[in-house]
N, C-alpha and C positions, 0 to 999 in steps of 0.2 A: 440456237445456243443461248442459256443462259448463265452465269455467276452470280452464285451469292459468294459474298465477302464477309468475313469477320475481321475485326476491325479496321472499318470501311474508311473510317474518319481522322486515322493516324496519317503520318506521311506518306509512306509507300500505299498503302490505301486507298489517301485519296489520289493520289496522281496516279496510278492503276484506275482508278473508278474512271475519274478522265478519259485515258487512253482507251480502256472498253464500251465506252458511249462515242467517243469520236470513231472507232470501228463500227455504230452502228450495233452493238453488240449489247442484250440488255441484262441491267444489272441490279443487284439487293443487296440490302444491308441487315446483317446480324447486328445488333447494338443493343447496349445495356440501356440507353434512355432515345426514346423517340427523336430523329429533329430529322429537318428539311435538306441538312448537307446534301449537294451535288445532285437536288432533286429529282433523287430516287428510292425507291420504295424500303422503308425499314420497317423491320419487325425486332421484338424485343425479346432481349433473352436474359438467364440469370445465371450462372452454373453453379454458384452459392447456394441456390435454393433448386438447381435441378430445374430450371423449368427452360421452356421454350417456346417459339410462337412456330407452330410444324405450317402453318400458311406460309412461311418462308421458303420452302421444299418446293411450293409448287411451279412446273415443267424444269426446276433445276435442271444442269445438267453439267457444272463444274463449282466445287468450291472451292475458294483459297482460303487459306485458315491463319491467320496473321493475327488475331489476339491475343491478348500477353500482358502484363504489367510492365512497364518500364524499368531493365535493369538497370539503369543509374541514376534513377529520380531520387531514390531517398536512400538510409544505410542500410545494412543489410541485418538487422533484427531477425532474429529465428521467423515470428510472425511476418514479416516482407517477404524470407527467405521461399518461405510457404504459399505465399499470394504469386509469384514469380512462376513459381512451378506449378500450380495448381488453376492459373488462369491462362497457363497453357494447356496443359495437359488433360484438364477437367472438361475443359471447353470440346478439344477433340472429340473424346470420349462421350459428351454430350449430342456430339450431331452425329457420331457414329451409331446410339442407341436410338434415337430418335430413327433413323433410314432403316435400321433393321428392323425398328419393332414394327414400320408404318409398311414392310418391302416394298421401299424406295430403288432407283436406281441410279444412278449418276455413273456420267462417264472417267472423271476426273478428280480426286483429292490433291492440291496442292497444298504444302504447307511451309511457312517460313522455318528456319531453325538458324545456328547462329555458328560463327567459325569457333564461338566457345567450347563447341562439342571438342576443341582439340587440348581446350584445359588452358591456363595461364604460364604460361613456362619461357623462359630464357635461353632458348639453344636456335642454334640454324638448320635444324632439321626441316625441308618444304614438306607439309603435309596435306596427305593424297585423302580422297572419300574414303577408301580401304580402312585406313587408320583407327583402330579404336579407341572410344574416349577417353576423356582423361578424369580420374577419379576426386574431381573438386565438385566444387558446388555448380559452375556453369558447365562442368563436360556432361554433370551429371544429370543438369536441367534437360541440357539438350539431349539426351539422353533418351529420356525419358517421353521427351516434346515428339520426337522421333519416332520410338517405339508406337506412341498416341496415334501418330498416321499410319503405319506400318497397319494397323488391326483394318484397314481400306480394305487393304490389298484382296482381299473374298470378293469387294463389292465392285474395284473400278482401277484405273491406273493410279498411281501414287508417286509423285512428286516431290522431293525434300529440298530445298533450297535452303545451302548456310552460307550466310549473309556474314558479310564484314561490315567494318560502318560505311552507314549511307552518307555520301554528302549530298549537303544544297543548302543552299544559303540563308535560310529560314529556319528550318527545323533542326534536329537531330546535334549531333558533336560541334559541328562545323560554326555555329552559329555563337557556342558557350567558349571553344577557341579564338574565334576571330576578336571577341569581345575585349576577350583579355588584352590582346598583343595591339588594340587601334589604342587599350589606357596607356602602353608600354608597361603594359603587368605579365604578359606572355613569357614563357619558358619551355625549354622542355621540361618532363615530366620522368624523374629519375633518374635513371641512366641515359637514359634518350635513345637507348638500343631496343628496345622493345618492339617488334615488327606490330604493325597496325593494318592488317585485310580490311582494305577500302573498296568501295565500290558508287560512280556515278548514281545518283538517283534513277536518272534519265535509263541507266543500263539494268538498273535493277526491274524499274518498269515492264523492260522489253525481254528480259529473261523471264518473269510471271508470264507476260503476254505468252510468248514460245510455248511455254511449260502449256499455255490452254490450249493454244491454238493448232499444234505439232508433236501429234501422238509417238512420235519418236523419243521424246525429253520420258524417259523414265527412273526410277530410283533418286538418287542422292548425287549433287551437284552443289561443287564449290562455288557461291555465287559474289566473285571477288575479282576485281583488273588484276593484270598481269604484272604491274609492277609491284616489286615488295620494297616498300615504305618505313622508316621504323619512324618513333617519336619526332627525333628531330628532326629529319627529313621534311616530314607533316609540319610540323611548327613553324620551319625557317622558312618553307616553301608559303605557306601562309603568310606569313611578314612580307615575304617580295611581291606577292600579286596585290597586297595593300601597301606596299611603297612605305612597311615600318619597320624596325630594325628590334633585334632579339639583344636586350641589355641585360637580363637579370640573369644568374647564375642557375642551373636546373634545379627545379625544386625537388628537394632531398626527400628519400622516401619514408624515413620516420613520421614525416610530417604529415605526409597524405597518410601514412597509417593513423596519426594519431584523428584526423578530422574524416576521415571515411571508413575505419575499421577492415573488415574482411575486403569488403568492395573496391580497398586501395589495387587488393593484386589484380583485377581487371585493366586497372592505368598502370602501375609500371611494369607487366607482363604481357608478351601476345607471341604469337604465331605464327611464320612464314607459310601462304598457304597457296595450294596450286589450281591454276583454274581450266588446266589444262583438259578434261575430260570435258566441259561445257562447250570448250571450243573445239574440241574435235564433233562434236555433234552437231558443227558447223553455226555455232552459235558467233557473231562477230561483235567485238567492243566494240561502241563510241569512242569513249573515254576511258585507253587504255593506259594513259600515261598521267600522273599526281598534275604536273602543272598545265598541262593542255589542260582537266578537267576543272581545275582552281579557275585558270582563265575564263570559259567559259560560262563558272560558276558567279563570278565577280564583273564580268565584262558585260 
């Protein structure tokens, strides 16, 4: 068994690359610039320019496909809007031509996608894999990101995992929250009703693992705990596993519209989402519960 990875060097990445060398298990990296991360073997790729290093391929035999721009790095400019979609999508579609044209064969495409595919919206409806997207900008990324693995399916098993946000104490949401509420600048974030599909790192880790290791994981899986969380829940819960207190008044949602544009409706909109199909596949959480996970995040 081997995995190459695309982007190898982000968070879920690298703590995936981790856990598939503590297996024993050997691994590569697809990356836009050469380096030594978690050394192990990279090769470089471009999808801007179409190109690829095809030594990369060689005895593959599962890829996970996690490269992407960062949807809340910066605002969302028709040209961002563009780089979001297209350095998921393109990338796909890159290692897809690449195996065909080389007849390659791998046993495996996994690919991340995001609980975005269910659109930015305000109701209590839980929603299931079945559900089709939602017609914004992120239902239709992932959408798309989606269909990109789907054109696999000729070649290998296909794997869609949509992800809520990841915590851990470093990287990703968790870190640009906590920062605020240790100043006493923390809030919620509009209404503070806004459901928020979370997910352990640690859990995210071991549903990728699953997804390579247990040819039974196929199709599209909610990959999110079982508890549904909204803004404030996340916020306050936060404050108490750091012993600080929630003073300011929710930040009103003009305001995130007027400093983040379109990008606001991702913060004060989300999605109750179900993770029930992953675990009937006999998948079991860590950390299935907001503050067990904080705990062990912080402790």
């Amino acid at each position: 068994m081997k995995v190459l990875i695309t982007g190898g060097s982000g968070l879920l990445g690298s703590a995936l690359t981790k856990k598939l060398l503590k297996e024993n298990i050997d691994v590569a990296h697809l990356t836009r610039t050469k380096s030594s991360k978690h050394n192990v073997k990279n090769f470089e790729w471009d999808w801007r320019k179409n190109e690829i290093d095809q030594r990369a391929f060689k005895d593959v035999t599962h890829i996970v496909h996690l490269a992407g721009a960062g949807i809340a790095e910066k605002a969302w400019t028709s040209k961002r809007k563009q780089t979001i979609v297209k350095s998921r999508v393109l990338t796909a579609r890159l290692i897809y031509n690449t195996i065909i044209k080389n007849n390659l064969k791998i046993d495996t495409f996994i690919s991340a996608s995001g609980t975005g595919y269910y659109g930015s919206i305000l109701n209590n409806k839980t929603y299931l894999e079945s559900d089709s997207h939602k017609n914004d900008f992120l239902g239709n990324c992932c959408y798309q990101w989606e269909n990109a693995a789907d054109r696999f399916k000729d070649n290998c098993r296909v794997v869609k995992l949509r992800l809520g946000v990841i915590l851990d104490q470093n990287e990703g949401a968790l870190p640009k929250i906590s920062a605020l509420i240790k100043k006493g600048l923390g809030a919620p974030i509009g209404t503070g009703k806004q459901y928020m599909p979370w997910i352990h790192l640690d859990d995210a880790v071991e549903i990728f693992y699953s997804s390579i290791i247990n040819e039974k994981y196929n199709g599209t899986y909610n990959a999110v705990a079982s508890e549904h969380v909204n803004n404030a829940n996340l916020t306050y819960a936060i404050a108490n596993v750091l012993n600080k207190k929630i003073r300011l008044p929710n930040v009103p949602n003009i305001i995130l519209k007027f400093l983040y544009g379109e990008l606001s409706e991702t913060i004060t909109k989300g999605v109750k989402v179900s993770n029930e199909k992953i675990k009937n596949e006999g998948f079991r959480f860590q950390y299935d519960n907001l503050n067990e996970a904080l705990a062990e995040i912080y402790n």
